[in-house]
N, C-alpha and C positions, 0 to 999 in steps of 0.2 A: 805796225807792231801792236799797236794801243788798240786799234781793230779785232787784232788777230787774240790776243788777249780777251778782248770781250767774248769773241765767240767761242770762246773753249770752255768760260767760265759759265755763259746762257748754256751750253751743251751738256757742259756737266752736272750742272744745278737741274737741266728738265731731263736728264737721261737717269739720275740719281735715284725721281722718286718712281719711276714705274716698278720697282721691282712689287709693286701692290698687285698690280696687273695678274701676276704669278701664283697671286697667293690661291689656296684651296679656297672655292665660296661650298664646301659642306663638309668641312672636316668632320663633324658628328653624324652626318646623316648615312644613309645607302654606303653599303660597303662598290668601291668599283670594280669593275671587268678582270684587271688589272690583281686583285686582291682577291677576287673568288675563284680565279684560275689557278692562282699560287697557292691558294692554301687547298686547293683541290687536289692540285697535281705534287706540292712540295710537301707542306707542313701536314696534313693530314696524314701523309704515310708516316713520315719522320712520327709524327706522333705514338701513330700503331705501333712501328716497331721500340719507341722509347717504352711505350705501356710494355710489350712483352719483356723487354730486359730489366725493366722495375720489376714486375712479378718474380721473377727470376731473381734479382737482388731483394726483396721482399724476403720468398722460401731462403734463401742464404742465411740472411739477418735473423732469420724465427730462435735460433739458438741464443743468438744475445739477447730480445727483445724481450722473450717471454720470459726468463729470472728477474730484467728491469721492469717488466710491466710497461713496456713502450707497443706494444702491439698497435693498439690503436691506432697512435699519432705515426707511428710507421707505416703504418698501411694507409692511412691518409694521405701522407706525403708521399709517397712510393705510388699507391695504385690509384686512392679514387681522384684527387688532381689531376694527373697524368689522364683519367682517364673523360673526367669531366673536360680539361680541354682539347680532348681529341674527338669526343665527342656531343656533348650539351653547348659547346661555343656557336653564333652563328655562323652561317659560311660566311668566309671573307671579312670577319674579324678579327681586329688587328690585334697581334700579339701583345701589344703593350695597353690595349685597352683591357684584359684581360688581369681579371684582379690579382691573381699574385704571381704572377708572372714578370718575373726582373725589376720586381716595387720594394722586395722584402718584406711585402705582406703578405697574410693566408689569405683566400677565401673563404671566410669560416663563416 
């Protein structure tokens, strides 16, 4: 039993540390295969058509923005965001490296 005990404990203690093994060795670098396919075939479009439904909610808003003088920051928010990461982002760059996107930062 004082055996069997040992071996569970050596098992556990060297099966413990490999999850290092797993780890990404280029988190910052080259986007992969994996990541320029998806945003080719997924997020890219999503993008396009979220840009035309901002345009669209943009021309909406024009009635309330121009008595506030919010034009600008509206159409910043609404089009050219929307439209810089649909289109100025690398391929295969990851949404959350992506300055204001889900940070509650701007890009400014």
């Amino acid at each position: 039993m004082k055996r069997m005990i040992t071996f569970l404990m050596v098992s556990f203690i060297v099966l413990s540390f490999n999850g290092l093994l797993f780890a990404d060795d280029n988190p910052f670098g080259e986007p992969s295969t994996v990541d320029v396919v998806g945003d080719i075939l997924v997020i890219r479009p999503v993008g396009f058509i979220e840009l035309a439904f901002n345009s669209l909610f943009f021309v909406i808003s024009l009635p309330v923005t121009i008595p506030l003088k919010e034009t600008k920051d509206t159409e910043e928010w609404l089009i050219k965001d929307t439209y810089n990461f649909c289109f100025n982002r690398r391929l295969g760059e990851r949404i959350s490296d992506f300055p204001f996107w889900f940070h509650g930062k701007r890009g400014n």
